[in-house]
C-alpha positions in Angstrom: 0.0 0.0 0.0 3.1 2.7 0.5 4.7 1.7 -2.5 1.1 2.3 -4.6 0.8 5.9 -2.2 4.4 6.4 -3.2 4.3 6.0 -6.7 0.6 7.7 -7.2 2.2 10.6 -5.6 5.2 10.6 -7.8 3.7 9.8 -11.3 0.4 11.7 -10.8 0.6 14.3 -8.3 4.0 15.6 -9.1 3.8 16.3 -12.7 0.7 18.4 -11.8 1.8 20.4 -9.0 5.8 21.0 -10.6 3.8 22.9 -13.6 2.0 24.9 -11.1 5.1 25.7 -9.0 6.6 26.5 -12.4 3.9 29.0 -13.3 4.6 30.3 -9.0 8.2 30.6 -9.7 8.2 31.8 -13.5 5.4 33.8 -13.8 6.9 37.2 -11.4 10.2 37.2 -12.9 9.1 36.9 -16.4 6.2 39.1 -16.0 3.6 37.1 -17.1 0.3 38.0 -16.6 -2.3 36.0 -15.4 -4.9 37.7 -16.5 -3.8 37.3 -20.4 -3.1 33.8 -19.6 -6.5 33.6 -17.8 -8.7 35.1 -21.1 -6.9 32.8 -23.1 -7.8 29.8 -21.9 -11.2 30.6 -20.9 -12.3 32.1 -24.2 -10.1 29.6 -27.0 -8.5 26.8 -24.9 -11.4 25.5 -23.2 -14.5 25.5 -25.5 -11.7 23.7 -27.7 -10.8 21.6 -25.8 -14.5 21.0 -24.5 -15.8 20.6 -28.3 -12.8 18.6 -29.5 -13.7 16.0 -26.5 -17.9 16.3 -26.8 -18.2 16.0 -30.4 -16.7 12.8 -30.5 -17.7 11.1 -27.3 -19.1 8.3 -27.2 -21.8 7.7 -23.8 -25.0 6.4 -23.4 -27.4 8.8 -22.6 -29.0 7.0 -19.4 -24.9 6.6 -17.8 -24.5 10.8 -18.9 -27.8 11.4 -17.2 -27.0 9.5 -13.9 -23.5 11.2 -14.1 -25.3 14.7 -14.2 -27.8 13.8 -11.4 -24.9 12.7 -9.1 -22.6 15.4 -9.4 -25.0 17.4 -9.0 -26.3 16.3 -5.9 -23.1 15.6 -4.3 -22.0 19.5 -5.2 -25.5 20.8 -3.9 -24.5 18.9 -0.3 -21.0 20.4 -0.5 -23.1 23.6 -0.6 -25.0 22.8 2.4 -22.4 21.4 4.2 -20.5 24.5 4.2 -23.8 26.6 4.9 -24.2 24.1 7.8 -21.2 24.1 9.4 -20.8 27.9 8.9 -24.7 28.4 10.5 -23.4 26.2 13.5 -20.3 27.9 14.2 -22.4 30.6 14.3 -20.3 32.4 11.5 -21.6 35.9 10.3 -23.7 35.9 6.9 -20.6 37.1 5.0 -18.4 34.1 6.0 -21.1 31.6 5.7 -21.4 33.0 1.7 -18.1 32.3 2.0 -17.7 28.5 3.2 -20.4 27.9 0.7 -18.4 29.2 -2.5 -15.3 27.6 -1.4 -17.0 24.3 -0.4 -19.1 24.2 -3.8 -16.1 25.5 -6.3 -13.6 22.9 -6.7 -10.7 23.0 -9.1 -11.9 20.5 -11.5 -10.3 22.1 -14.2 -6.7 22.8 -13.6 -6.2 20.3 -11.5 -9.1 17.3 -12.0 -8.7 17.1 -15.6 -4.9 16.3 -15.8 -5.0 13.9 -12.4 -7.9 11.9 -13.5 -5.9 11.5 -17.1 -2.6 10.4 -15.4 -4.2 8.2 -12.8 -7.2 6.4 -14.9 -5.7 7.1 -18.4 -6.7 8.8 -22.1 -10.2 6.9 -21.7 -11.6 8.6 -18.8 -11.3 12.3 -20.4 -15.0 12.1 -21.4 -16.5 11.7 -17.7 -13.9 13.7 -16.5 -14.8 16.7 -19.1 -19.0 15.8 -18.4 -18.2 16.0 -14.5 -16.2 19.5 -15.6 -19.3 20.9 -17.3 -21.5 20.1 -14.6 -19.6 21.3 -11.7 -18.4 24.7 -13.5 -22.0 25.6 -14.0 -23.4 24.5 -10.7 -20.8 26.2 -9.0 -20.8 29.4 -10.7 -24.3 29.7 -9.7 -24.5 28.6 -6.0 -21.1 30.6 -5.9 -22.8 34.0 -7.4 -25.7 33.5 -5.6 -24.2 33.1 -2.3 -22.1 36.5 -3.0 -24.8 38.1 -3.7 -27.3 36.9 -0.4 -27.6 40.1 1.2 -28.3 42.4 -2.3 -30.3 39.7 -4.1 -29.0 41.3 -7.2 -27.8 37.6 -8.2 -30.8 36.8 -11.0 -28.9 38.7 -13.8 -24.9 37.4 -13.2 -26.5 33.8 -12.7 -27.9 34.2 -16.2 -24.5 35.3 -17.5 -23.3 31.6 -16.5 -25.1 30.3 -19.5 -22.7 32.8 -22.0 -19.8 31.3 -21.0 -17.3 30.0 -23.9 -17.4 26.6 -22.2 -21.2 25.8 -22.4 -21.3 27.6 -25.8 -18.9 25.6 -27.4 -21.0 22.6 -26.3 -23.8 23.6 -29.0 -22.4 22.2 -31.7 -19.9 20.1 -30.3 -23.5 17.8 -29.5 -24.9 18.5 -32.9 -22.0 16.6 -34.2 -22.4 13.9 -31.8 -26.0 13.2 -31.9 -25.9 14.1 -35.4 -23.4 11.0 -35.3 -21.8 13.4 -37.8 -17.8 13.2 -38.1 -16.8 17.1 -37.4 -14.6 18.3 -40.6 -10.7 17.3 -40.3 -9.7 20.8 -40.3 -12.0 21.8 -37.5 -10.7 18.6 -35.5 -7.0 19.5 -35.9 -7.8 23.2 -35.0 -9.9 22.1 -31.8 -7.3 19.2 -31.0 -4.5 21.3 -31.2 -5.8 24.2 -29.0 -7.3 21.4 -26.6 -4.3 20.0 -25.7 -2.5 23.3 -24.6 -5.7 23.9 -22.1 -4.0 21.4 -19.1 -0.3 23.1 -19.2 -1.7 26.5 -19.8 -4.0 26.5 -17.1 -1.7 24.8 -14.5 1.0 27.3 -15.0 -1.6 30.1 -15.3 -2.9 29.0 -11.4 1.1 29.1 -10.5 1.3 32.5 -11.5 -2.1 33.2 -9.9 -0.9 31.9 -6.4 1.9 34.0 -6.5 0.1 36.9 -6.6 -1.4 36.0 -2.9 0.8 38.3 -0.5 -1.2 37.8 2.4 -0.7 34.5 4.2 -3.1 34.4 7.3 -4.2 30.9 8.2 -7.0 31.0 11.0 -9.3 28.0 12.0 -11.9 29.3 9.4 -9.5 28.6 6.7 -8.9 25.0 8.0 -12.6 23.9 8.8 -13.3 25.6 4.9 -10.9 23.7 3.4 -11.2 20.3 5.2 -15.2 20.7 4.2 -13.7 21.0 0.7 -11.3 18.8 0.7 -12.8 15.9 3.0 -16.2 16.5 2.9 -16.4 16.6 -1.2 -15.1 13.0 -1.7 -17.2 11.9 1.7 -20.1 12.6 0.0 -18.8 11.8 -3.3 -17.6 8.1 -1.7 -21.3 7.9 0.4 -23.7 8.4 -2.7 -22.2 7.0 -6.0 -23.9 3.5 -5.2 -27.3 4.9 -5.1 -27.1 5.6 -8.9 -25.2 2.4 -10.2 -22.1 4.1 -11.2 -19.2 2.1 -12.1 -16.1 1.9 -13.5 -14.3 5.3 -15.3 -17.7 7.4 -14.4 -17.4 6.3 -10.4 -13.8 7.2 -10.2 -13.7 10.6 -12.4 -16.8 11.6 -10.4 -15.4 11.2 -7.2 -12.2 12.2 -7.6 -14.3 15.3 -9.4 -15.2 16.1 -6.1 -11.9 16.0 -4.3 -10.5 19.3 -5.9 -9.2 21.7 -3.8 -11.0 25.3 -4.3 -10.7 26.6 -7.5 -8.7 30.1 -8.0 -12.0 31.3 -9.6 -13.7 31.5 -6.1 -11.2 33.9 -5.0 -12.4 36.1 -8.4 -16.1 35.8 -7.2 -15.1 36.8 -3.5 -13.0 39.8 -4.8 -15.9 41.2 -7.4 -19.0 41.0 -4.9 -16.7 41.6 -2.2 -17.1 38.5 -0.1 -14.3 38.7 2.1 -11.4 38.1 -0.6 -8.3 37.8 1.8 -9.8 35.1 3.3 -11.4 33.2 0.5 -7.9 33.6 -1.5 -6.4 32.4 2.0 -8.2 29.3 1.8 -7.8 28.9 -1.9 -3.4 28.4 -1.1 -4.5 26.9 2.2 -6.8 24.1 0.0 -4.3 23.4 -3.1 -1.2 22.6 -0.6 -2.8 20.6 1.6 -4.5 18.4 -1.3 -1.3 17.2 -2.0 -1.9 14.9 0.9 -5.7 14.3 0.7 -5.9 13.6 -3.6 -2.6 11.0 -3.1 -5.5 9.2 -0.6 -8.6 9.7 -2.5 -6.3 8.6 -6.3 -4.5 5.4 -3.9 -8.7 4.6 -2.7 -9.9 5.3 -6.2 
């Protein structure tokens, strides 16, 4: 069992986490910006990499609707499990927004895309990229609407969700696919290529956006948040996937789906509605350091 830890944490976590502490060491000296880096994955790389993946994936509807229904329920209990440990800490309403956007907005995309690839291999991208999908848009709008519980001016940024690059590109990515039409070989090339620079890009891109984190303040808020992340997400993940006959590459890429630490983005919610961003961005460090212990244990269960 320590030599399987052992060698999960070398061959799959370490690959990961040396391009983000490239991205952490490179990205100040060379000047890079992550907010260039930022825009150009999330308006080329990903609906690229997101059509290139869709339009040729081949799962039964009934396994991608159970899929959807799971990770969806396991993210909504993230949600309230962050509400409700919040509410019984007796946390004020800013912080409980808080441990709800941190415990619903995992980093599926940086950092469960590549692991899932390296630990369950080529075949599991298309779960893993469903799962991605899912969670993004779930999150995004438990995340806004938890920002925005004391002006309930959420209704309109929710909507913007459904703009995103990512869910556009998804049109005609399924048109192909249930058109069980083969998407022109130029178009596949220009999608495949783009595609496979989104993992790299994005993993240096979060280096560069830790590094920007100058304020380092770890309080017992930003451990309970992050174990409720971090624990909590593959708890539930773990406890429910047998109620919906899940097996195989869907069971593991959805659980280990939920094992992210918190996603950098949730530090970009906190700062634009003003939800306590020192601490959220706290908590976002706090979360992807200490995963390197909890995902080599979820990856060596999985």
């Amino acid at each position: 069992m320590i030599l399987k830890v052992a060698e999960i944490f070398i061959n799959v976590i370490t690959p990961v986490f040396a391009l983000v502490l490239i991205g952490y060491l490179a990205g100040p000296r060379l000047g890079l910006s992550a907010r260039t880096l930022t825009r150009y994955a999330y308006f080329i790389l990903i609906p690229c990499f997101i059509f290139n993946v869709i339009s040729t994936a081949e799962v039964a509807a009934e396994v991608a609707t159970q899929m959807v229904i799971y990770i969806f329920i396991v993210h909504v209990a993230c949600a309230l499990l962050g509400f409700g440990v919040a509410w019984f800490l007796r946390r004020p309403k800013q912080m409980v927004s808080a441990y709800v956007l941190i415990a619903v907005f995992g980093n599926v995309g940086n950092f469960g895309l590549p692991l899932i690839e390296f630990r369950l291999g080529e075949v599991a991208r298309v779960p893993a990229t469903i799962y991605f999908l899912v969670i993004v848009a779930l999150a995004f709008i438990i995340g806004v609407m938890a920002a925005n519980w004391n002006t309930g001016s959420s209704a309109k940024a929710v909507l913007e969700v459904f703009k995103t690059p990512a869910l556009i590109a998804m049109v005609p990515a399924f048109f192909f696919n249930w058109g069980e039409i083969a998407p022109p070989l130029f178009l596949s090339r220009i999608s495949g290529l783009l595609g496979a620079a989104m993992i790299p890009t994005m993993l240096v891109t979060l280096g560069i956006q830790l590094s920007d984190v100058h304020q380092i303040r770890i309080t017992p808020d930003v451990v309970i948040a992050s174990l409720i992340r971090l624990a909590g997400g593959p708890a539930l993940a773990f406890g429910l996937v047998g109620l919906f006959g899940l097996s195989g590459l869907e069971r593991g890429a959805g659980i280990l789906q939920a094992s992210m630490p918190t996603a950098i983005l949730a530090s970009i919610i906190a700062l634009e509605y003003e939800l306590i961003p020192d601490f959220v961005t706290t908590t976002v460090l706090f979360s992807t350091v200490l995963s390197l212990i909890t995902l080599t244990t979820v990856l060596a269960l999985v």
